[in-house]
C-alpha positions in Angstrom: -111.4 -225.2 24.6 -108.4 -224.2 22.3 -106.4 -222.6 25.6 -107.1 -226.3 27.0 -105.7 -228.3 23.7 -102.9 -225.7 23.4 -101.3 -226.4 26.6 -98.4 -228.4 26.4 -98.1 -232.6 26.7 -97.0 -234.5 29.8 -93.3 -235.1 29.3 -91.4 -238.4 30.3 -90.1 -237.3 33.1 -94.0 -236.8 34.9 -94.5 -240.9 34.0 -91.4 -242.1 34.9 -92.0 -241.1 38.7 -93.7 -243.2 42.0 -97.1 -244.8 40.6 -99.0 -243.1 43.1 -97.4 -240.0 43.0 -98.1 -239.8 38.6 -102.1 -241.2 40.0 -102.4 -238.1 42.4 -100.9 -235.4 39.9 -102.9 -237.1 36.8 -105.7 -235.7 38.1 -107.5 -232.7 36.9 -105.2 -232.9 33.1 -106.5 -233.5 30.2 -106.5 -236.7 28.4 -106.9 -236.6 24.5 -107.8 -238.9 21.9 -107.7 -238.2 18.3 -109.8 -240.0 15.9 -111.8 -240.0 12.7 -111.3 -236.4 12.6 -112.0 -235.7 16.0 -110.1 -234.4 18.8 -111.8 -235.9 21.8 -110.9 -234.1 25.3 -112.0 -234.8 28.8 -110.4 -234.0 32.5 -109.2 -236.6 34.2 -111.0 -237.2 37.5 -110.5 -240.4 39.1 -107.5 -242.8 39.4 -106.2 -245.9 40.8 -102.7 -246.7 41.3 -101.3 -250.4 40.8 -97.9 -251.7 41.6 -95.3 -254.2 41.0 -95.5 -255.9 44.6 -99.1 -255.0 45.1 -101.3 -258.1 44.9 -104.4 -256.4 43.0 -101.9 -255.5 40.1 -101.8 -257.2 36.6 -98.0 -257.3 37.4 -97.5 -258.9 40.6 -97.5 -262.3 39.1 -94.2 -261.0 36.6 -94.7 -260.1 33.2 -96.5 -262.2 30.7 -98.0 -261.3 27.0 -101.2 -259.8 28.4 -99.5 -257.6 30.9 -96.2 -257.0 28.8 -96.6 -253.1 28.0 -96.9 -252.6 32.2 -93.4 -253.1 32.1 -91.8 -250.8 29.7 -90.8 -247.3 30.7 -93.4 -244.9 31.9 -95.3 -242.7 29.6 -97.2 -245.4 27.7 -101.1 -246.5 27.5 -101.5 -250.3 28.8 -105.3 -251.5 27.3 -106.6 -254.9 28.5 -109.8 -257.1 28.4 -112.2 -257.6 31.0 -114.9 -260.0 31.4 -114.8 -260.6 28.1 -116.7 -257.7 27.1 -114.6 -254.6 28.2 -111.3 -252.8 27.7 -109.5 -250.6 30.6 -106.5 -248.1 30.0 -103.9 -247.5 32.4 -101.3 -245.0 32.1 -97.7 -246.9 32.4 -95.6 -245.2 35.3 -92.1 -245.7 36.4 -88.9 -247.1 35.1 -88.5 -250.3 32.4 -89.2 -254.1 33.8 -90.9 -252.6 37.1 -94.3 -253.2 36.0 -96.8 -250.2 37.7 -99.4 -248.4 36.4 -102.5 -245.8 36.6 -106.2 -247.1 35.9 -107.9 -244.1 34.5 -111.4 -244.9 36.7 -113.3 -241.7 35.1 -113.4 -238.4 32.7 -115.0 -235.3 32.7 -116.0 -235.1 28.7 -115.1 -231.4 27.4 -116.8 -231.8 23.6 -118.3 -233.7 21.0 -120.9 -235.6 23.0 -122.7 -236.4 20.3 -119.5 -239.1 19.3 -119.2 -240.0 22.8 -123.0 -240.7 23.0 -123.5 -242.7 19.9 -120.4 -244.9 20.8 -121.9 -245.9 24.4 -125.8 -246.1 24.1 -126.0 -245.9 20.1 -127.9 -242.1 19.6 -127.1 -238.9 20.5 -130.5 -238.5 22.5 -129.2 -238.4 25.9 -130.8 -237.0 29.3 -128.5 -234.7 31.4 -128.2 -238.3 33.4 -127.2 -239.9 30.6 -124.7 -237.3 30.0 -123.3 -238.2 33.8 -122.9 -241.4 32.7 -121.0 -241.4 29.5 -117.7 -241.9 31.4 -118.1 -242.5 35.0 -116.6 -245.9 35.1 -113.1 -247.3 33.4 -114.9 -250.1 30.6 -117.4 -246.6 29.6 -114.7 -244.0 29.1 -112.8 -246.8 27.0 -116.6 -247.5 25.2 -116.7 -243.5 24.5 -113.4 -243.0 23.3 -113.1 -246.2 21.2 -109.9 -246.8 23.3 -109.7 -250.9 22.1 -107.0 -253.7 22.0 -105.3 -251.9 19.1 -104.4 -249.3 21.4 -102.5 -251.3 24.0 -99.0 -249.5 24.3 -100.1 -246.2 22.4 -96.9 -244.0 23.1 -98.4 -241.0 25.4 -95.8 -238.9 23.9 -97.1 -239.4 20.5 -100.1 -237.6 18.3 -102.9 -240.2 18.5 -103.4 -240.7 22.4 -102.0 -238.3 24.8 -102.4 -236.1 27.8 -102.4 -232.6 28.4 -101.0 -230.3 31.8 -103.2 -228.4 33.4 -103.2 -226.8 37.1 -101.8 -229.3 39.4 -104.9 -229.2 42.3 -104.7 -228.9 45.7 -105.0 -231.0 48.6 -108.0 -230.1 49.4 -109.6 -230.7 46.3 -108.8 -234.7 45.9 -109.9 -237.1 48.0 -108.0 -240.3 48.9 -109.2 -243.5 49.8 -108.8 -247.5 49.3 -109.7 -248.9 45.4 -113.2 -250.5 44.6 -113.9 -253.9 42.8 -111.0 -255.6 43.7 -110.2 -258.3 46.5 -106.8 -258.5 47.2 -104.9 -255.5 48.8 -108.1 -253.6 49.5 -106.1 -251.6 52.3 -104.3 -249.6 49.7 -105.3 -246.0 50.1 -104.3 -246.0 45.8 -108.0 -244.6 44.7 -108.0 -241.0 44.3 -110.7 -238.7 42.6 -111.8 -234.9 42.7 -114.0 -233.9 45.3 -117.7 -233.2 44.2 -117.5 -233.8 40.6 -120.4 -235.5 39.3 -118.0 -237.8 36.7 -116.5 -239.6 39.6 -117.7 -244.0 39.5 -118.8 -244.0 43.2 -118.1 -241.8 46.2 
């Protein structure tokens, strides 16, 4: 685990690139959260990329206050509310006023599932099931990591909220295909997610 939270954070330069490029080469690091003493790690293993002139996209429309932080330069967190119960993260991609971004779908959890556990079913007591479903979905992870409003446009360069390299994978190993639970541009091959791992939302 230290070798993992030693290795060095994604510069500005991997965020400011092609949303679907940054969705296929986020897989497989290491998102981090930091918080009430914890350092909270997990691999990232399922994406969905979301652009400016794509109609699925929070930003198609134009900017507005709920979508505001989609338009700043790559490398921040964009956090909204969904059926007025959940929050979602995205990871902010490309240059200012363009408006893209990556929906973090799922995470492989690395520690304290005890934290994780109590923030999504209220104990610790979880089945090897339960474990699976900690963060296999983009409103879980959020539930597990306490990612909430107040973390809408968390610099991903900064100390609270961050993500680590790792390995870039191969071909082979990620699997491309169109994005689930939306209806408009459902043709976009933008979902991407690591073959075989048991984190993933739906195969």
């Amino acid at each position: 685990m230290n070798d993992i939270l030693n290795s060095p954070k994604l510069d500005k330069n991997f965020y400011v690139r092609n949303v679907v490029k940054v969705a296929k080469d986020l897989l497989g690091k290491t998102f981090v959260r930091r918080i009430k003493g914890k350092t909270l790690a997990a691999t990232i293993v399922e994406v969905e990329a979301y652009d400016a002139d794509d109609e699925a996209s929070h930003s198609f429309n134009g900017r507005s206050q709920r979508n505001n932080v989609m338009f700043e330069e790559g490398g921040l967190l964009y956090v909204y509310f969904i059926y007025g119960v959940h929050f979602c993260c995205n990871v902010v991609t490309g240059k200012a006023d363009h408006g893209s971004a990556v929906l973090i779908r799922a995470i492989e959890p690395l520690n304290h599932f005890d934290f994780l556990a109590k923030n999504r079913f209220g104990t610790t007591k979880i089945t090897e099931k339960g474990k699976i479903n900690l963060t296999n979905g983009p409103a879980k992870l959020c539930q597990a990591l306490q990612i909430m409003r107040a973390d809408n446009g968390a610099d991903l360069l900064g100390d609270k909220i961050y993500i680590l390299d790792a390995p870039k994978l191969k071909k082979n190993q990620i699997i491309q295909t169109t994005r689930i639970g939306i209806t408009k541009s459902k043709e976009l091959p933008w979902r991407f997610y690591i073959k075989n791992n048991p984190f993933v939302s739906k195969r």
